[in-house]
C-alpha positions as CSV (number, residue, x, y, z in Angstrom):
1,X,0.0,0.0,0.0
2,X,1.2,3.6,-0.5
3,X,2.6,4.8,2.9
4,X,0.1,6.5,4.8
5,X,2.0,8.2,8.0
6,X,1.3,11.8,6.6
7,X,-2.6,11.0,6.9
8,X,-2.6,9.4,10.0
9,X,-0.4,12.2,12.0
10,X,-3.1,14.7,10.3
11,X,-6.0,12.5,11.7
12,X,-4.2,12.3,15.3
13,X,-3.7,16.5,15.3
14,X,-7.0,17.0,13.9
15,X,-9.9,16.3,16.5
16,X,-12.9,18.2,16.9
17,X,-12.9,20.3,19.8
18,X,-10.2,18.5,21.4
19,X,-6.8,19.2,19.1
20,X,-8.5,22.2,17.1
21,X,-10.7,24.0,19.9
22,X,-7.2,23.6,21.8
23,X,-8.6,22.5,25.1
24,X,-8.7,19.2,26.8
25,X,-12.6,18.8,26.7
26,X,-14.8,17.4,29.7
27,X,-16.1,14.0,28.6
28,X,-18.9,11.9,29.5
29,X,-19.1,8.4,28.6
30,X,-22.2,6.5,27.9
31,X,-21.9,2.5,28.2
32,X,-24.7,-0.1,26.8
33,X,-25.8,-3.2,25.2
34,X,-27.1,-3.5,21.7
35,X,-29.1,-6.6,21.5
36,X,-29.3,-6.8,17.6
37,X,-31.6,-10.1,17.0
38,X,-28.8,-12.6,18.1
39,X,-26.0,-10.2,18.6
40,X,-25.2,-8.5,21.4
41,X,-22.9,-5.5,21.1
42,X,-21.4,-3.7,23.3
43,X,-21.0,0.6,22.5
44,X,-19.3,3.3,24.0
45,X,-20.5,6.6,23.7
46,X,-18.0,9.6,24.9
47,X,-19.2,13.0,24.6
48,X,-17.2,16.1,25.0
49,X,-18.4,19.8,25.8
50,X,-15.9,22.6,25.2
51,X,-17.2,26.4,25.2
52,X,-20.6,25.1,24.7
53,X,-19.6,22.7,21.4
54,X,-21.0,19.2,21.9
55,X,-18.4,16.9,20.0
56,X,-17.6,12.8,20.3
57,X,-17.5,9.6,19.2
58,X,-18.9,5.7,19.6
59,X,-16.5,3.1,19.9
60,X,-17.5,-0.8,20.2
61,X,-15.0,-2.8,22.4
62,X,-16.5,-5.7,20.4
63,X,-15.8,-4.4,16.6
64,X,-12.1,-3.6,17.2
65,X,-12.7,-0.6,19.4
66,X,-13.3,2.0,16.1
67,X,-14.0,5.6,16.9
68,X,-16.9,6.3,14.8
69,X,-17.9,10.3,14.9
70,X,-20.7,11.7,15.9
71,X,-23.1,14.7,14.7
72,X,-26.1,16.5,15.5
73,X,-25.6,15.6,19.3
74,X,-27.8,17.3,21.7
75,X,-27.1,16.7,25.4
76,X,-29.1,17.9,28.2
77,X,-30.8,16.8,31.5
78,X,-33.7,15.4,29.9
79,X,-32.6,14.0,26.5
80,X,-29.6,12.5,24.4
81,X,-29.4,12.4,20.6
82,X,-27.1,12.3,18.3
83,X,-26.5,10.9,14.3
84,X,-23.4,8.7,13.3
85,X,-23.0,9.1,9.6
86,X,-20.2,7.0,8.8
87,X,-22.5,3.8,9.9
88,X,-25.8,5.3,8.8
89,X,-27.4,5.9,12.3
90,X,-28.8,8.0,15.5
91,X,-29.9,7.5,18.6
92,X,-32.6,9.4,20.8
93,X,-33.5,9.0,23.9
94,X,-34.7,10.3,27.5
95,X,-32.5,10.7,30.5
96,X,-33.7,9.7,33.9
97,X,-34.2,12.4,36.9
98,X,-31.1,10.7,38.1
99,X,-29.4,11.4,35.2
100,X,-27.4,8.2,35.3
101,X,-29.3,6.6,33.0
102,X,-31.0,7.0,29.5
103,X,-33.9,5.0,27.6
104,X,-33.9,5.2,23.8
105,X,-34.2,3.9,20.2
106,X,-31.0,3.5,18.3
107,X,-32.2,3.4,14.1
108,X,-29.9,2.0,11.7
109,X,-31.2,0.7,7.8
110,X,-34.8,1.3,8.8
111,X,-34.7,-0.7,11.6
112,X,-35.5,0.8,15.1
113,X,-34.0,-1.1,17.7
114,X,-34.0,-0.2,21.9
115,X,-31.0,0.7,23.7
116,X,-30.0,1.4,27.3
117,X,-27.0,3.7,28.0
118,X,-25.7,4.1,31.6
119,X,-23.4,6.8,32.4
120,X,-20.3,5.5,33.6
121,X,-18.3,7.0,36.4
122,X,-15.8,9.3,35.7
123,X,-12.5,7.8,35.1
124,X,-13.9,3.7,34.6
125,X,-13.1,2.1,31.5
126,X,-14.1,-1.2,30.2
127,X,-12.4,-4.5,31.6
128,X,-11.7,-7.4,29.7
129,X,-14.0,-10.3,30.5
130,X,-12.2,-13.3,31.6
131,X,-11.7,-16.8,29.2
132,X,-12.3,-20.1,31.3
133,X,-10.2,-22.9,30.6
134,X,-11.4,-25.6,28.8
135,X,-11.3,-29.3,28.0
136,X,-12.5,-29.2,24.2
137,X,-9.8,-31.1,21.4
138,X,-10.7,-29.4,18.1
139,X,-11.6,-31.4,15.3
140,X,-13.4,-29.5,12.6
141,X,-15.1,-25.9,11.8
142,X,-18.0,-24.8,10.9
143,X,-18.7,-21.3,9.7
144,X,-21.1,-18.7,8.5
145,X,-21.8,-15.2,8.2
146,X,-25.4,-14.2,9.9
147,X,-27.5,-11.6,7.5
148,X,-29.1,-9.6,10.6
149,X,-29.6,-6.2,8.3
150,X,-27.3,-3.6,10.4
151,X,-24.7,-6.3,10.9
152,X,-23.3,-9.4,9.1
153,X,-21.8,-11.4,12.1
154,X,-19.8,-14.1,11.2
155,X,-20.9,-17.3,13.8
156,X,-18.7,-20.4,14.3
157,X,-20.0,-23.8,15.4
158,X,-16.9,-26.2,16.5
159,X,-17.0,-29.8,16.6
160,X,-14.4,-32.3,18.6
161,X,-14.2,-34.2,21.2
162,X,-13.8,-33.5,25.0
163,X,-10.6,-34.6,26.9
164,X,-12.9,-37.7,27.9
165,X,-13.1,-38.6,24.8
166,X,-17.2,-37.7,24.7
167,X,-18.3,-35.9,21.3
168,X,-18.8,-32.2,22.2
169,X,-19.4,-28.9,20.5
170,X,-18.7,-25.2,20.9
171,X,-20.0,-22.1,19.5
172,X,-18.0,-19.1,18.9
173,X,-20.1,-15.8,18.0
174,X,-16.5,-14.5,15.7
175,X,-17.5,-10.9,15.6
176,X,-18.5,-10.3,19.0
177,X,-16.0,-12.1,20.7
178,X,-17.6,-14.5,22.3
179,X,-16.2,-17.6,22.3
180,X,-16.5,-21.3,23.6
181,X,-20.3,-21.9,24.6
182,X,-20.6,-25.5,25.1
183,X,-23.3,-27.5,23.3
184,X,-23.9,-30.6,21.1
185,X,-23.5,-32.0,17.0
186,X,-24.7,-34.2,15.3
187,X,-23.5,-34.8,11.9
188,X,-25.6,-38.4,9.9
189,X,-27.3,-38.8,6.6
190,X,-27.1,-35.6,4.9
191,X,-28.0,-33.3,8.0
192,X,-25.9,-31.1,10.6
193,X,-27.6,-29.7,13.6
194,X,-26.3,-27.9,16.7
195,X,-27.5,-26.9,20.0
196,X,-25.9,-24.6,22.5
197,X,-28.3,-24.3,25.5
198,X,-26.7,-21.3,28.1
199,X,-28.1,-18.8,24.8
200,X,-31.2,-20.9,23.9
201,X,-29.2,-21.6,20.1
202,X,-29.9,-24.5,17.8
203,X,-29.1,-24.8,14.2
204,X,-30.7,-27.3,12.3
205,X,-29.5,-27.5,8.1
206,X,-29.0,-29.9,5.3
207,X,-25.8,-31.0,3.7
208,X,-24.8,-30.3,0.1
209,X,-23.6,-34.0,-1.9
210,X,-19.4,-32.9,-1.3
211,X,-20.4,-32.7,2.7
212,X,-18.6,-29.2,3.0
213,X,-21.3,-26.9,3.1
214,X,-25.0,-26.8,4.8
215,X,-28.3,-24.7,4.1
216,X,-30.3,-23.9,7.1
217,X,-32.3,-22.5,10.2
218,X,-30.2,-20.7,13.3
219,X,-33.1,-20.2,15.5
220,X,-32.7,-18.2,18.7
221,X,-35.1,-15.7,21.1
222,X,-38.0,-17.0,18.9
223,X,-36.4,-15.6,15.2
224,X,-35.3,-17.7,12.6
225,X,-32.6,-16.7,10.2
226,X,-31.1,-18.0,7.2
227,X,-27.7,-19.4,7.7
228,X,-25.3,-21.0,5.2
229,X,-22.5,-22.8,7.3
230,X,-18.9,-24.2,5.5
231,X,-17.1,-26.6,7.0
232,X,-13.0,-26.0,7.4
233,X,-10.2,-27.8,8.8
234,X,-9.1,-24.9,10.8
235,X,-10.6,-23.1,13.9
236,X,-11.5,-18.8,14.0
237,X,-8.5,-18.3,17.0
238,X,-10.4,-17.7,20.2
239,X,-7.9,-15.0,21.2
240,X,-7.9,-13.1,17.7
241,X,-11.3,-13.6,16.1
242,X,-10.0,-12.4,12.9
243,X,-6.7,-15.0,12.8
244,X,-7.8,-17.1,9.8
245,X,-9.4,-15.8,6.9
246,X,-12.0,-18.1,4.7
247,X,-9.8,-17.2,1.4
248,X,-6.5,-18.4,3.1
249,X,-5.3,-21.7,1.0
250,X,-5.1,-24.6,3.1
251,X,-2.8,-27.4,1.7
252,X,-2.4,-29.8,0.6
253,X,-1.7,-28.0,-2.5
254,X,-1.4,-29.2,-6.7
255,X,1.5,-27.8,-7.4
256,X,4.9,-27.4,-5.8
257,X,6.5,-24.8,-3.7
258,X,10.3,-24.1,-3.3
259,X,11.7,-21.6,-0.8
260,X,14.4,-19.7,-2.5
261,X,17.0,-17.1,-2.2
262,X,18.8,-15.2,-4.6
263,X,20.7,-12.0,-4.6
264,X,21.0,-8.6,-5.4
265,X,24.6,-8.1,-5.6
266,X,24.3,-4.2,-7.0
267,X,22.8,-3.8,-3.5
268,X,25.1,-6.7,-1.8
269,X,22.0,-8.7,-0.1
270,X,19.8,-11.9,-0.6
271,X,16.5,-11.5,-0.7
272,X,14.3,-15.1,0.3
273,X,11.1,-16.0,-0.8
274,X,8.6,-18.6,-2.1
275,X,8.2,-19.8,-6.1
276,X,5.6,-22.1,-6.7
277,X,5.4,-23.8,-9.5
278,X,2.8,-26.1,-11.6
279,X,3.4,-29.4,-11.2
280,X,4.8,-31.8,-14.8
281,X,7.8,-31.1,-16.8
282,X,8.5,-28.2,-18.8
283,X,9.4,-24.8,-17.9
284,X,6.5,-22.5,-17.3
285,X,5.8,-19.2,-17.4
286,X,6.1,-16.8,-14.2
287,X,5.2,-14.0,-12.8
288,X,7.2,-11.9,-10.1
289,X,4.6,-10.6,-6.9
290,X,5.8,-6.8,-6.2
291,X,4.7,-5.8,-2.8
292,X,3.1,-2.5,-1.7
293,X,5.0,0.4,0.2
294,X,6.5,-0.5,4.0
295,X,8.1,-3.5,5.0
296,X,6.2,-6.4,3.8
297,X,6.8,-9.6,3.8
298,X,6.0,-12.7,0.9
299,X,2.7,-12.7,1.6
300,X,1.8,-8.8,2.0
301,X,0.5,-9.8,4.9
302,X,-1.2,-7.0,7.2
303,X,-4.4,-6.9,9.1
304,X,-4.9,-10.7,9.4
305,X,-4.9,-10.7,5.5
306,X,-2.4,-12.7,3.1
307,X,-3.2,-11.0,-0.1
308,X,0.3,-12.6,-2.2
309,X,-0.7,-15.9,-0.9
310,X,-3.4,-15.8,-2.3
311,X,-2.8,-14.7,-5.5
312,X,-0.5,-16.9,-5.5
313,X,-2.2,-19.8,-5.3
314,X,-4.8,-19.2,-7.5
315,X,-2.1,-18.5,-10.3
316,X,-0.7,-21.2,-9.6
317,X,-3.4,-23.6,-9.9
318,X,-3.6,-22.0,-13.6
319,X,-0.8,-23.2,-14.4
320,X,1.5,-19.8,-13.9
321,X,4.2,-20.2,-11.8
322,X,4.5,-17.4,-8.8
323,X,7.6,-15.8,-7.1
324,X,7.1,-13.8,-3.9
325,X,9.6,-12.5,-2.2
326,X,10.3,-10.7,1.4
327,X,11.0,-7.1,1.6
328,X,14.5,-6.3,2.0
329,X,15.5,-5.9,5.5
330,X,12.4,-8.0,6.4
331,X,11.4,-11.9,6.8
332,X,14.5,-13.9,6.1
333,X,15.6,-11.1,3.5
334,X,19.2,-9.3,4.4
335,X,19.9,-5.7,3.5
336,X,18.3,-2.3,5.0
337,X,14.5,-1.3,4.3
338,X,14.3,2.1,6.0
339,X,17.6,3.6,4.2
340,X,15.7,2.2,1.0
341,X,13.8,4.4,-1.8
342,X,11.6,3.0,-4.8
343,X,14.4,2.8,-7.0
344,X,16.3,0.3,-4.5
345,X,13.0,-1.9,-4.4
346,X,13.5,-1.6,-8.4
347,X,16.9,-3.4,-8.3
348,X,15.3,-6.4,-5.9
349,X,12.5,-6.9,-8.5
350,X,15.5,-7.0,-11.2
351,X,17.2,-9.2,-9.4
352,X,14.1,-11.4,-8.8
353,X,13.9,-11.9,-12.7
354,X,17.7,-12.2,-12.8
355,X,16.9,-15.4,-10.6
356,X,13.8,-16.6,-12.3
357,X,15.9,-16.2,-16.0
358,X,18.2,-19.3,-15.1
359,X,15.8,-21.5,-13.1
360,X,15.6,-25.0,-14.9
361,X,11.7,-24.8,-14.3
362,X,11.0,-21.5,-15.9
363,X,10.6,-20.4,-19.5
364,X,13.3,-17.3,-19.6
365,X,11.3,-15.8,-22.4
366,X,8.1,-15.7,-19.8
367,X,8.6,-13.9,-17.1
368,X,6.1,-11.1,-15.8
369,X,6.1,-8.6,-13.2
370,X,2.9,-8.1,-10.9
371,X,3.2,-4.8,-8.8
372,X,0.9,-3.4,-6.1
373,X,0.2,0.0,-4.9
374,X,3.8,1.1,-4.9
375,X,5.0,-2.1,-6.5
376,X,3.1,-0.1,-9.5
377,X,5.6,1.9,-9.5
378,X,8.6,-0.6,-9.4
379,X,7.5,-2.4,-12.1
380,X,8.0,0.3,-15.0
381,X,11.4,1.3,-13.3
382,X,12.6,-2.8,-13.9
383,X,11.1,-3.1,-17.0
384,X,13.6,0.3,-18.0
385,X,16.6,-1.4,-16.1
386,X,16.3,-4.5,-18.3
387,X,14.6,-6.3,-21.8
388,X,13.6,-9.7,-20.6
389,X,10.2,-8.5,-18.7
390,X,7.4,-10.4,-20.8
391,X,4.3,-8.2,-19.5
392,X,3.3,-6.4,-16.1
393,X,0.6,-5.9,-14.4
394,X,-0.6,-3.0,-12.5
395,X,-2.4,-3.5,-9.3
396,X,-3.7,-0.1,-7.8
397,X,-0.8,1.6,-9.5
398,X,-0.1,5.5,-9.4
399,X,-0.2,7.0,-12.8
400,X,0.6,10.9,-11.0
401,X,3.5,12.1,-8.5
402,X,3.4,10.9,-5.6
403,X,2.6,15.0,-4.3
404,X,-0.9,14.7,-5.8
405,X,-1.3,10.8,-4.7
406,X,-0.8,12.2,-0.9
407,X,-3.3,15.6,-1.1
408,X,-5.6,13.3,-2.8
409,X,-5.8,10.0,-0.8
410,X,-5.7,12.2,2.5
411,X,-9.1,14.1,1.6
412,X,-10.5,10.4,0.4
413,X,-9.7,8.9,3.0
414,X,-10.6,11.4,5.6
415,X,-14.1,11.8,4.0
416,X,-14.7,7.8,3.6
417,X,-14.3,7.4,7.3
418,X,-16.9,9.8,8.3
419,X,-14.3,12.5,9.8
420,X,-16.3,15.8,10.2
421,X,-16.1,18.8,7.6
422,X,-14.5,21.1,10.6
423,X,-11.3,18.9,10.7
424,X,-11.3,17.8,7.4
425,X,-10.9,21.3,6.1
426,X,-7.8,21.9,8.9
427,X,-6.4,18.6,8.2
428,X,-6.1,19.0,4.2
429,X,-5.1,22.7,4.7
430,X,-2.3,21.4,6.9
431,X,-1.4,18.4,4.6
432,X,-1.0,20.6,1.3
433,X,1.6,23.2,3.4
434,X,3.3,20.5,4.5
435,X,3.7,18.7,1.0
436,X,4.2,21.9,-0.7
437,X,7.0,22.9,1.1
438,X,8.8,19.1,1.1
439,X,8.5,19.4,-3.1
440,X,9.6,23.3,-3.3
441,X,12.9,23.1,-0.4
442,X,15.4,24.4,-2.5
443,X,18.5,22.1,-2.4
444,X,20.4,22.3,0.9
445,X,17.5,24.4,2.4
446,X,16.4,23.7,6.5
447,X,13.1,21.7,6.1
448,X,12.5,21.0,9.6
449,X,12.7,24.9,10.1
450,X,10.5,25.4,6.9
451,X,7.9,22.8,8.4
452,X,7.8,24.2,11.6
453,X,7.2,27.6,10.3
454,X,3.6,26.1,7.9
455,X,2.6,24.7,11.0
456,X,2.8,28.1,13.3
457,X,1.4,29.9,10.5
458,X,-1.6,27.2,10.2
459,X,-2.2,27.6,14.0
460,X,-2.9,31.0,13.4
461,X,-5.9,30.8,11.6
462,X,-7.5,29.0,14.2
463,X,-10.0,30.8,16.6
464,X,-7.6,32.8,19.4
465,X,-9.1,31.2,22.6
466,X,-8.0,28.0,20.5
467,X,-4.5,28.9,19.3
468,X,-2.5,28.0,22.8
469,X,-3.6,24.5,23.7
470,X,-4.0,23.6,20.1
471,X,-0.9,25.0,19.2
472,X,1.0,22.8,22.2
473,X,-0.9,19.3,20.6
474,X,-0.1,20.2,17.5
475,X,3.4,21.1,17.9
476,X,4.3,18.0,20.1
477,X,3.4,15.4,17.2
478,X,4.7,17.3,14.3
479,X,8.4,16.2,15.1
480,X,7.6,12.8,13.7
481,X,6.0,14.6,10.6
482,X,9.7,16.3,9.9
483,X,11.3,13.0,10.0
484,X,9.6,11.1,7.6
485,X,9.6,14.1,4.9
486,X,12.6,14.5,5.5
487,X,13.0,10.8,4.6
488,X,15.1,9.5,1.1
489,X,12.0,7.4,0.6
490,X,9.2,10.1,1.0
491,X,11.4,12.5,-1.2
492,X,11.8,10.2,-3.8
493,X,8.4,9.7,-3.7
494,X,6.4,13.0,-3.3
495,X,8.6,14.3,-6.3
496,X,8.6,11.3,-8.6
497,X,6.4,11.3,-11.6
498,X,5.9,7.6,-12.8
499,X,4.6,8.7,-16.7
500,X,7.8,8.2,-18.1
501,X,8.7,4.9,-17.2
502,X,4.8,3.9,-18.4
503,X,5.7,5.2,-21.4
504,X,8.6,3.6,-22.2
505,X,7.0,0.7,-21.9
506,X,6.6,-1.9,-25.0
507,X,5.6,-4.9,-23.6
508,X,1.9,-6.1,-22.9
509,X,0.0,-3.8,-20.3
510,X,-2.8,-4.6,-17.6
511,X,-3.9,-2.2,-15.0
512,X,-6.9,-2.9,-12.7
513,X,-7.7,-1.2,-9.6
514,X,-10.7,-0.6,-7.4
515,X,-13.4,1.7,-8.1
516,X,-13.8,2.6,-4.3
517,X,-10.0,2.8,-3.9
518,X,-9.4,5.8,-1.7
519,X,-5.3,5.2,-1.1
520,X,-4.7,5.5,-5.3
521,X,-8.1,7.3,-6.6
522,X,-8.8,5.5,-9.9
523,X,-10.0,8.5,-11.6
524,X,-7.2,10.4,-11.1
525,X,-4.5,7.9,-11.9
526,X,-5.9,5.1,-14.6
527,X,-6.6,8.4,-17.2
528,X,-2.8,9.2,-16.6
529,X,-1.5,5.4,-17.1
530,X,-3.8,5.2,-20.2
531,X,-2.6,8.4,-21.5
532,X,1.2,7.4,-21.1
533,X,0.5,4.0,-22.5
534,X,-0.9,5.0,-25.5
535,X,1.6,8.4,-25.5
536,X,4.8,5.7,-25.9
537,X,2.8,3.6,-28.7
538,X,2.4,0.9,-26.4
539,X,-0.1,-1.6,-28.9
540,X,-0.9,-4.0,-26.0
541,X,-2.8,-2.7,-22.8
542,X,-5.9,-3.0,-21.1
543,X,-7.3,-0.9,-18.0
544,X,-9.9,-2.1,-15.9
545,X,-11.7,-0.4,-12.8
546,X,-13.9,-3.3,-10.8
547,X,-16.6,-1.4,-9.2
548,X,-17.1,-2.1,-5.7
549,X,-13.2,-2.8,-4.6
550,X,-10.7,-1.0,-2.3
551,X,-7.1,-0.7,-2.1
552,X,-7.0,-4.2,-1.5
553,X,-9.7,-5.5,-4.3
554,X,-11.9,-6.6,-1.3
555,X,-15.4,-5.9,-2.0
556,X,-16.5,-3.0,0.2
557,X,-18.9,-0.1,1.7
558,X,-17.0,2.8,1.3
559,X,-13.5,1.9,0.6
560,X,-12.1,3.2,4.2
561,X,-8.6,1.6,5.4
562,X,-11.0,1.1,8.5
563,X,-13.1,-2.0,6.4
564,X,-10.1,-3.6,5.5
565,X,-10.0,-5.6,8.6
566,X,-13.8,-6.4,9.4
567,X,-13.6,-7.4,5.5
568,X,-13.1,-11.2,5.5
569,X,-12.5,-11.2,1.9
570,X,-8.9,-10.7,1.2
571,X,-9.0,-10.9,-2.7
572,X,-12.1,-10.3,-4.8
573,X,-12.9,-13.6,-6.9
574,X,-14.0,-11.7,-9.9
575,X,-10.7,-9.7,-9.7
576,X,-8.9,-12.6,-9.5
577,X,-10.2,-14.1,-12.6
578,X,-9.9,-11.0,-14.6
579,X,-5.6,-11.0,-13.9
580,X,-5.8,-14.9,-14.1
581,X,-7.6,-14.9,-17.4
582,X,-5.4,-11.8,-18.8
583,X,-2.0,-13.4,-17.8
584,X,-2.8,-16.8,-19.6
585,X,-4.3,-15.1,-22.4
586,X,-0.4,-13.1,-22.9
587,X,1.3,-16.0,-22.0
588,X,2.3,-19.8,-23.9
589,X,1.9,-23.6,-23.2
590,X,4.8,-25.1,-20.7
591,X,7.5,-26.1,-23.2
């Protein structure tokens, strides 16, 4: 992914009437229970009042802790209300004479649903509940995603054996976090039920012909809902609900898999990955995995996901042998990432090809380059430091300087998740001094002190009873902000333009991103690849934009970095057949 650290320090100095208003704001919090049908959710609501301004937020211990903002909140002795637009809801209700406890209706997708909020004592904060020991020897999983309207919880049913050796059961509700409910199975003659007495749960459904997949009833507080469950051979982890994702290939596998090292000795280190390869003689064609910006390992493995493994496979089992490798400086790859710009990353792809050029199982004359995010931009740059790249393909790739890719992806991303208009207009006007003056330093010229002096003159067009306190946050977290400007990488990369190196290239072309991709927007970059493309008379290309699919190509709501762990998809199917049927369409039979 393109490095986001500019966006995130502009989120962290940029809360409403707390950073901005420049005071530390009073703050009451609001604890409840959402029982949504079967789900039970606990939310956290804190309010703040500064100078009269209501601000805050709702956060749910059991959906990854998330601050969600609010609007429209009115606070007073008698009522509470207030909307959350980035999840499409509001709450109203009536405060007790006590005024330590509130009765209302929280609305979300045109369903109206009660909720009791308690105001906690000042200072208390949630405890974690306790896990009890327990007995159970895991056998098999079986797992489905609950359609409840304002909420797709994903339930697990787990079947094994207790230490006794008696047949026993255990349900898991995944997205709630809570796990290990003891009940019965019973699996016989084309049927699969459960039951899980302490909540009142059965689950009664019939098995497809392949046994791996049942249609049925969950049936709980007098509702019953559609479930689909799949069986797998591995559990959700009880201590990290989102620890194995349904896409992640589980072996064993029909092809073969080699761990491998090879060098880049321009660079003097070895870089290690993982080449898969089709099973049968010949030497097959292949196609290099470029990861996205930070250290990454083979797999491009962050937030529970595996995207490269993925890919990976699926490639692999058409017939297209993968390599994918660990960052330098990362894994079991020498060398030093943090010292590193794009153009270093450039010379480990080259050398990656290098490698694949001389491996017995390989066709020389077949080898592809695959980049993502930044690894867009690698790909181009190896393609012009050597002429044995058979085609590349773009995945979420720039087509603009990385200046405009950082002004542009910080308002997307700011708006998608729901951050109010008030910050958002601070937070870009603070973003574009601070790019501006990292492109414009004249050679040799102080950045730190020309940082330092965007920022003071920013704080100044804040409100005056604002200026001191907000001055003080936002001065304490900008040191960070100097460093990695300062940075070889982020220089390289805010000044870079990538057009030329499109350009230049001859060979055969496919870029796809995401329509809802709000890290590389595809309006502003795909016109640009196309245009440079075409510009260098490049007579092979093709540029797709999926609709519905992030950064990531997950399918998603708004394309937020905040989805991309509640998102159990790690690679969209259809997007995976478009590069898998575009590849073997530009490539030959094994020879």
């Amino acid at each position: 992914m393109i490095r986001n650290q500019l966006l995130y320090q502009l989120v962290a100095l940029t809360v409403l009437s707390s950073a901005v208003s420049g005071q530390e704001p009073p703050t009451v919090r609001w604890k409840g229970t959402l029982h949504a049908a079967t789900a039970l959710l606990r939310l956290e609501i804190d309010i703040h009042s500064l100078e009269g301004a209501l601000s805050g937020e709702l956060r749910s211990p059991d959906q990854g802790d998330t601050k969600v903002p609010l609007q429209s909140i009115t606070s007073d002795e008698s009522s509470l209300s207030f909307s959350i637009p980035g999840i499409g809801a509001e709450f109203k209700g009536k405060v007790a004479a006590s005024g330590k406890r509130c009765e209302g209706i929280f609305s979300q997708s045109g369903k109206d649903l009660p909720l009791t909020l308690v105001r906690a004592p000042e200072g208390a904060e949630p405890q974690p509940e306790a896990m009890a020991p327990d007995d159970f020897v895991f056998r098999e999983a079986w797992v489905g995603k609950l359609q409840l309207g304002i909420m797709e919880p994903v339930m697990q049913f787990r079947v094994g054996t207790a230490k006794s050796g008696e047949p026993a059961a255990r349900f898991d509700s995944i997205t709630e976090g809570r796990t290990g409910f003891e009940g019965t199975s019973s699996i016989s003659e084309g049927t699969i039920s459960f039951e899980i007495p302490a909540i009142k749960l059965t689950y009664s459904g019939k098995l497809n012909t392949a046994g791996d997949s049942a249609e049925g009833i969950w049936s709980q507080g007098g509702r019953d809902v559609p479930l689909t469950l799949k069986r797998q051979p591995v559990e959700y982890s009880s201590e990290h609900v989102w620890e194995n994702r349904p896409q992640r290939p589980v072996g064993p596998f029909p092809y073969d898999a080699e761990e491998v090292t090879f060098d880049n000795s321009a660079d003097a280190l070895a870089l290690a990955g993982t080449l898969t390869i089709p099973k049968g003689p010949g030497r097959h064609p292949v196609v290099v995995l470029i990861s996205g910006s930070g250290p990454q390992d083979r797999d491009e493995s962050l937030m529970e996901h595996k995207p490269f493994l993925v890919l990976a496979d699926y490639l692999t089992r058409r017939g297209i042998a993968v390599l994918r490798y660990d960052d330098r400086g990362f894994g079991k790859s020498t060398g030093a990432f943090e010292d590193s710009t794009t153009e270093a990353f450039a010379r480990d792809a080259s050398a990656a090809v290098g490698f694949l050029a001389t491996h017995p199982r390989i066709d020389p004359e077949q080898i592809g380059l695959a980049g993502h995010s930044e690894g867009g931009l690698v790909a181009p740059m190896v393609v012009g430091l050597r002429d044995d790249v058979a085609f590349v393909v773009l995945l979420a790739a720039t087509g603009v300087p990385g200046a405009e890719i950082t002004r542009s992806q910080t308002e997307a991303m700011l708006r998608a998740a729901g951050v109010p208009e008030a910050d958002l207009a601070f937070a870009l006007t603070l973003n574009r001094k601070f790019v501006d003056v990292a492109v414009n330093a004249a050679p040799g010229e102080d950045l730190t002190e020309l940082i330092h002096a965007a920022l003071e003159k920013a704080i100044q067009t804040l409100p005056e009873a604002a200026r001191e306190v907000a001055g003080k946050n936002l001065r304490a977290g900008i040191e960070n902000e100097v460093d990695r400007l300062k940075s070889d990488w982020m220089q390289f990369f805010l000044k870079y333009d990538p057009r030329p190196a499109l350009a230049d290239i001859k060979c055969p072309v496919l870029a796809i991103i995401g329509s809802k991709d709000t890290q590389v927007l595809p309006d502003l970059n795909m016109p640009e690849i196309r245009k440079a493309l075409t510009t260098g008379g490049n007579q092979d290309f093709e540029t797709v934009v999926v609709e519905g699919l992030n950064h990531l190509f997950q399918k998603c709501e708004t394309g937020a970095m905040g989805e991309y762990f509640t998102i159990q998809e790690t690679w969209n199917p259809d997007s995976l057949k478009i590069i898998g049927d575009w590849i073997t369409g530009h490539t030959k039979p094994v020879k």
